[in-house]
N, C-alpha and C positions, 0 to 999 in steps of 0.2 A: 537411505536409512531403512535399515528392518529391523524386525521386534523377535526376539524369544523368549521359551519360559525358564523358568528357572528350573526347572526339572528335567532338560534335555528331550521333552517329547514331542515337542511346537518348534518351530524354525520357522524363517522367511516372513513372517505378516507384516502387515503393511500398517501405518498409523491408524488408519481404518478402520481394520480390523481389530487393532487392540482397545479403542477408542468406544467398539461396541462391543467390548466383553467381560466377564468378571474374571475369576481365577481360571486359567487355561485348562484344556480339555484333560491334560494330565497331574491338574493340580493346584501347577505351580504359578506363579506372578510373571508378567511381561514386563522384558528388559529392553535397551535398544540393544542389538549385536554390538555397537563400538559406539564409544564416548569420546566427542570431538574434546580438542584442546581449545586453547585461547592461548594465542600470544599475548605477551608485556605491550605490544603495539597496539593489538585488539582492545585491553583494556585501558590502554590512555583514550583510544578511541571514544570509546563507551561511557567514559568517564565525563563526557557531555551529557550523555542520555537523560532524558526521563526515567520514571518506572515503565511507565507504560511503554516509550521506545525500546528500553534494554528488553520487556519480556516479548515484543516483538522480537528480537534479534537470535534471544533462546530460542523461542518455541521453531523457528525459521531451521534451527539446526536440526529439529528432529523431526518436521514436518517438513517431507519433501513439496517442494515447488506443485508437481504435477496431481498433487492431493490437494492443497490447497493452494492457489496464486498467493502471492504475495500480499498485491494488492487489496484480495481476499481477507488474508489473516490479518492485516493490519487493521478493518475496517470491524472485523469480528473482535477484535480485542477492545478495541475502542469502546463497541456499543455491549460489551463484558460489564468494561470501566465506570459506564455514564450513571451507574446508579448510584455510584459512592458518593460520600457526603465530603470528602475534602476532592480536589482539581487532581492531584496526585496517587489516589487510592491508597498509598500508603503514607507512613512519616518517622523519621527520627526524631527522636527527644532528649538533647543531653541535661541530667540531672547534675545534680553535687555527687560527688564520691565516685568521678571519672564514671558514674551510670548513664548507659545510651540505650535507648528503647526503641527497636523497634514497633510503633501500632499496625501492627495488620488486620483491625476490626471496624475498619470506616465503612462496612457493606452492609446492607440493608437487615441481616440479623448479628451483624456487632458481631463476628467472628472470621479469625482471619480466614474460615473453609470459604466466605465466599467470594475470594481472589481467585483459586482454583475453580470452583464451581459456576463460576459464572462464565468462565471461558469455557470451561467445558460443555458444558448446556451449548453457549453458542456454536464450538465446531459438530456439537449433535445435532441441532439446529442444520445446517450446513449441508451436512451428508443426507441425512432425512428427507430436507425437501428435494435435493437434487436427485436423489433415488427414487422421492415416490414413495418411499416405506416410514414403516411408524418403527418404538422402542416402548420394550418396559423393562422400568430404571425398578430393580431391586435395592435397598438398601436398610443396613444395619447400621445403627447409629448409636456411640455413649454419650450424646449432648446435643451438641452441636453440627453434625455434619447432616443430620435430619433436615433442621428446618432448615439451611443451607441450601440443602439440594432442592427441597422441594419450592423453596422461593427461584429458584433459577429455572427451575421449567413450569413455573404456574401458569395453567390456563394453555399451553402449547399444546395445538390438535393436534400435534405428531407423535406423543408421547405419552403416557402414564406413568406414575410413580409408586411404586410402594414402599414407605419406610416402615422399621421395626425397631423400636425403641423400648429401654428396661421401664418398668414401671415402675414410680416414687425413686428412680436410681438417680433424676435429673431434676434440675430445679424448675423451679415455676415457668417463669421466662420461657427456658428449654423447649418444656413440653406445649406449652400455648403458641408457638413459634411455631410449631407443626400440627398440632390439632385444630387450633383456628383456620387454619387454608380448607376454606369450603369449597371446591372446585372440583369438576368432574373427573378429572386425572389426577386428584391427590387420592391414595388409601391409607391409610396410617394404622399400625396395628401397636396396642403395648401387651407385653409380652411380661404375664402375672402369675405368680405363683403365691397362692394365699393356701395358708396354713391354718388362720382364722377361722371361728362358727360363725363372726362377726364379721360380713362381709358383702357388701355394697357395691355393683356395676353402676357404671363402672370406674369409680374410685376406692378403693378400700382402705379402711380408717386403720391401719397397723403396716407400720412398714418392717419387714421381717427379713430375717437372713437367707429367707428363701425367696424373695423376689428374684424375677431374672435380672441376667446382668446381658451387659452387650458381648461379653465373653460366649455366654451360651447360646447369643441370638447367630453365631457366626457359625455355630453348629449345621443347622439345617439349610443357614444359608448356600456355605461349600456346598454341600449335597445338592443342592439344585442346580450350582453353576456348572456341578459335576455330569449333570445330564445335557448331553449333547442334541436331543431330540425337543426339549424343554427350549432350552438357547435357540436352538435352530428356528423352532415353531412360533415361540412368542417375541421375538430379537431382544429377549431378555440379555441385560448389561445390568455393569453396576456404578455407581458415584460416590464410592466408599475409594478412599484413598489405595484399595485393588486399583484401580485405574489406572493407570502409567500416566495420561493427563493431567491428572491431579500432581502428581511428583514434578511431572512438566511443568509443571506452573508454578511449583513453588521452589524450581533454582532460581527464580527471579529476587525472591527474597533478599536470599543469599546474598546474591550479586548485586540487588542494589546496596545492602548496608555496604558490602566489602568497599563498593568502589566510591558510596560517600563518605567511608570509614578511614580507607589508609591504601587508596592510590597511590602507586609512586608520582611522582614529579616527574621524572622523565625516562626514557623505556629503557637506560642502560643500568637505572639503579634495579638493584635488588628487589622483591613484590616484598614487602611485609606480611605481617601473620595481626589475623583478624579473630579474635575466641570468639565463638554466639555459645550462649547460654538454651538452648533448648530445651520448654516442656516437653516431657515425651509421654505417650500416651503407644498410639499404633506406629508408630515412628516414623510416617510420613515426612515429616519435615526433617529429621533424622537421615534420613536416606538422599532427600532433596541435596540436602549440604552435603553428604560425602558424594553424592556423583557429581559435583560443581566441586569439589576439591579435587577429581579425578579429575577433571579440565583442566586443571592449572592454576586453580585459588588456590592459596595458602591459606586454609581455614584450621582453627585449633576448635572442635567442636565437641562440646559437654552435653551430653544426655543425663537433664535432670528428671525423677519421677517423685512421685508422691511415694504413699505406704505400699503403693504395688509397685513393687523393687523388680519384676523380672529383669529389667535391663542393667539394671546395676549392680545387679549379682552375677548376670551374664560375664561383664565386665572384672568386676573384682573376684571372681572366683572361677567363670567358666562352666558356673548351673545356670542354666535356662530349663526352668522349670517355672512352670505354675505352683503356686502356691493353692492349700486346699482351697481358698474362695478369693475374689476380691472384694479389698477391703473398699467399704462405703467413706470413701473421703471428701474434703473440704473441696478438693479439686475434680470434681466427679468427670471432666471430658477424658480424665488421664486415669481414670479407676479403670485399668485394663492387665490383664496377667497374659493377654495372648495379642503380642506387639509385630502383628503377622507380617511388618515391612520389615522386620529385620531378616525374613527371608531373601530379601532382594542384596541388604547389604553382605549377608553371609555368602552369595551367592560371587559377588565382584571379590570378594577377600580370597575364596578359594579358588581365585581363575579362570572364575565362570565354568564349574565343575558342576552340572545338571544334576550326573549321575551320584554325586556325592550329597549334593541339598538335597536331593529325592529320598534320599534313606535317611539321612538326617532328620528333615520335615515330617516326614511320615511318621520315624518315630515319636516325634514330639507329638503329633495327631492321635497317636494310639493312645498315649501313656504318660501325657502331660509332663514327661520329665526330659530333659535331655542333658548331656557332659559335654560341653563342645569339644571337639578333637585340639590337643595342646597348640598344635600347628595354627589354629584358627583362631584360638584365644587370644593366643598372643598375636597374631594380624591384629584382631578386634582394637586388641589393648594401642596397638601403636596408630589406630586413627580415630579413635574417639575416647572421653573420659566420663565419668560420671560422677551423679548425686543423687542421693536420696534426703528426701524433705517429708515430716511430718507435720498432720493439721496445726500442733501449735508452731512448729516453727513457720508456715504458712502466713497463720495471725502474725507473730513478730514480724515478717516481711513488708506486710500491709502496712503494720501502724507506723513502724520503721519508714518507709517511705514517704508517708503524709507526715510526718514529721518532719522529714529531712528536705522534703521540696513540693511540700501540699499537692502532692501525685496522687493520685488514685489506683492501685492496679487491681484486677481481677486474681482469682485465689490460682491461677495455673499460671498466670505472667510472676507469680508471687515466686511459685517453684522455685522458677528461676530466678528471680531478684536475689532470695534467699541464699543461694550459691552464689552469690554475687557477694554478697556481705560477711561471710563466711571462708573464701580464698582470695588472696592476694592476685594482682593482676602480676602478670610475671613483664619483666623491666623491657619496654622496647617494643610494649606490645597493645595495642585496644581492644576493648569490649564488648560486646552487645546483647543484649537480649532482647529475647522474641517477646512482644506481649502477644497473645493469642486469642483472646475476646475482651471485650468492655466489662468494666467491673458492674455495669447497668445491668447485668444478664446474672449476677449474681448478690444480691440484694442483700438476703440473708447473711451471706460468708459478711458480705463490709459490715454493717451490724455486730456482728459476732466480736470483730476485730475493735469494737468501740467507734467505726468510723458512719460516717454518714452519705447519701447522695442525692444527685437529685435526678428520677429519674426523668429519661427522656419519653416525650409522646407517644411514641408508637410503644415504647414499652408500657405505659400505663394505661394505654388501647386495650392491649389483649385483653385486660381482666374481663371487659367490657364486651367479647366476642363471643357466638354460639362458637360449642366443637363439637368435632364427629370424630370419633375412631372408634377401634374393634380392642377386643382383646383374647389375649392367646394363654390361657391356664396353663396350667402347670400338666394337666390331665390331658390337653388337648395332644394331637400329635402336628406340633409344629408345619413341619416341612408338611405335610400334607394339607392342612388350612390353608396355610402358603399357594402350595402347587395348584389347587382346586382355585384359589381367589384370581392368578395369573389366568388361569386357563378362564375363566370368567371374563376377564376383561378384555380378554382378544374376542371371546364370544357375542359380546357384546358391540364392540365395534366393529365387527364383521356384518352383525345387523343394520347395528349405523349407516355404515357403506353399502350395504345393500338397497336401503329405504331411501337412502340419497340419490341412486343409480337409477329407481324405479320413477323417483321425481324429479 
């Protein structure tokens, strides 16, 4: 198995290699060159599995043997696993009104990023110590993939982190999740634009339609993963669902609802057809299910968003454009207008055509606007559907649900409910939705919707914690804070290592 980009100017890398990188030297996102199938046999197989055996069995197809043993990867998923609060890290839930939930938020920040994130830290883990070398994890984050990352490599002398998160763009929870992590390889920066004469480091009492959003924090980011002497020097990488790992991890999802969902009986019947309901945000999980439907799941997969519609106006009309700002919503992990994995799926639709998503991409990069080519729209149209949901229909999702079966969901598993209650299921066929974090992590939103909770301990910890981060004005020049703070931290541990050597 080897990795390419999607812009045709990368070929042959190894898991590796794409494992310690962000956006390829020419741009673009890492693919694997070929997506294995699954037999009807494989999947009666499987259909024993755990979670945790089935994403053994995935990550096995795209991690060769000689990168990692087996035996290896089995033990590294495991000790991924051990922190989750249920035996299974994940769980189906069926409600009334034929609703099935999947929770992917049993990890130590109540979001499903750290299913992904925590296996990936450990194969960073892995290759780090066997090489002898360290990493610094860059990352941009609209909630939740922050404190995610940074809980999976806390305290690991082989690594540093830096995340960069909108300011007042996330809720409480969110940012205390990552500002609280006092540890010498956490940096956290929030990235503020005050307009204000009233104005206080570093919180400021106005939240304004000029704060940054995670949209503009991915600006300066590209730009440094675009330097190849930066990457090279500092083994800067990213944990932002850029990653191909992260997507690795999350056809397990997929695959376990499908096969506790509507396994055949036996391997000469027909596979049925499984819908998930997906929040979509940067459309990781999006992309996850369509390359697990390119193996040979029958998935019917709905891309639901909030008020920021790019992907369902992609859908229904063929503009993928940015809209002039994104909108501050109920659902803030999915407040995103640049849903950059839908590069990866544009990319398998047209043939895996490098040179066609490279002009594509780029224009979208220049001029925030693009038409998709009719050819590609309609591909688009015929493997995915969408929804768009607004805050109040959000609220009705919520209180809708606690009504119907004393559920609780968080305002971005709501998205999706919401598209649930609103279309019919089509005859002969089940259901699913993603929930995507614990409704613990948004407190305000249940409130809002009339409902109540109770939170959990470590959530009602944070209030209770010192934080440290930085922040990045409006006036500052991003990417160069950035670039100067990276180039510090290697300096620094070069001392380290030096004073360690001399004692």
């Amino acid at each position: 198995m080897h990795y390419c980009s999607t812009r045709a100017g990368v070929q042959g890398r190894s898991f590796r290699d794409v494992l310690f990188s962000g956006y390829a030297a020419d741009g673009g996102m890492f693919m694997p060159e070929t997506i294995p199938s699954l037999s009807p046999e494989t999947l009666l197989t499987w259909s024993r599995l755990s979670y945790q055996q089935l994403l053994c069995e995935i990550c096995s197809l795209y991690i060769p043997e000689q990168e990692i043993p087996r035996h290896d990867l089995e033990g590294l998923i495991s000790q991924a696993l051990s922190s989750f609060s249920i035996p299974e890290a994940v769980r189906l839930v069926q409600l009334n009104d034929s609703l099935c939930i999947l929770e992917l938020f049993h990890g130590e920040t109540l979001a499903f990023k750290d299913l992904a994130m925590s296996c990936t830290s450990q194969f960073l883990q892995y290759f780090l110590r066997k090489d002898g070398k360290r990493a610094t994890i860059l990352v941009g984050t609209s909630g939740d993939t922050g404190g995610s990352a940074i809980r999976s490599v806390l305290g690991l002398s082989e690594v540093d982190i830096v995340v960069v998160f909108p300011h007042r763009r996330i809720t409480r929870v969110q940012e205390r999740q990552m500002t609280t992590n006092i540890a010498d390889n956490v940096h956290v920066f929030a990235v503020k634009y005050c307009m204000s004469a009233v104005c206080r480091d570093p919180l400021c009492v106005f939240v304004t339609a000029a704060d940054g959003t995670s949209d503009d924090i991915d600006v300066p980011l590209r730009k440094l993963f675009a330097d190849p002497d930066l990457v090279i020097s500092h083994g800067l990488m990213s944990l932002n669902s850029v990653n191909w790992s992260r997507i690795l991890v999350q056809l397990a999802h997929f695959l376990f609802a499908y096969l506790q969902l509507s396994v055949p009986q036996a391997k000469e019947d027909a596979l049925p057809v499984l819908e998930v309901l997906v929040p979509t945000g940067g459309a990781g999980n999006i992309t996850a299910g369509y390359i697990l439907k390119l193996m040979g799941i029958p998935l019917r997969l709905v891309a639901v968003v909030n008020s920021n519609d790019i992907v369902h106006r992609a859908l229904q009309s063929g503009d993928f454009s940015m809209s002039d700002s994104v909108k501050q919503t109920l659902a803030p992990a999915i407040d995103i207008q640049d849903p950059y994995n839908m590069e990866r799926v544009f990319w398998l639709l047209s043939g895996r055509d490098g040179v066609m998503i490279k002009s594509l991409m780029e224009e979208f990069q220049r001029t925030h606007k693009l038409t998709l080519p009719e050819s590609l729209h309609q591909q688009l149209c015929e493997v995915l559907s969408s929804g768009s949901v607004s805050d109040d229909g959000i609220l009705e999702a919520m209180r809708r649900c606690w009504q119907d079966n004393h559920y609780l969901i968080c305002p971005h598993t709501a998205v999706g409910v919401w598209q649930h209650y609103h279309t019919p299921i089509r005859p002969g066929e089940k259901r699913c939705c993603i929930a995507t974090a614990s409704p613990a992590k948004f407190q305000e939103v249940v409130q809002k919707a009339g409902l109540t909770l109770d939170l959990p301990e470590a959530v009602q910890l944070l209030d209770t914690l010192e934080t440290r981060y930085e922040v990045l004005e409006r006036s500052d020049d991003w990417e160069s804070r950035l670039r100067r703070h990276i180039e510090s931290i290697s300096s620094m541990r070069r001392l380290g290592a030096a004073a360690e050597t001399r004692d």
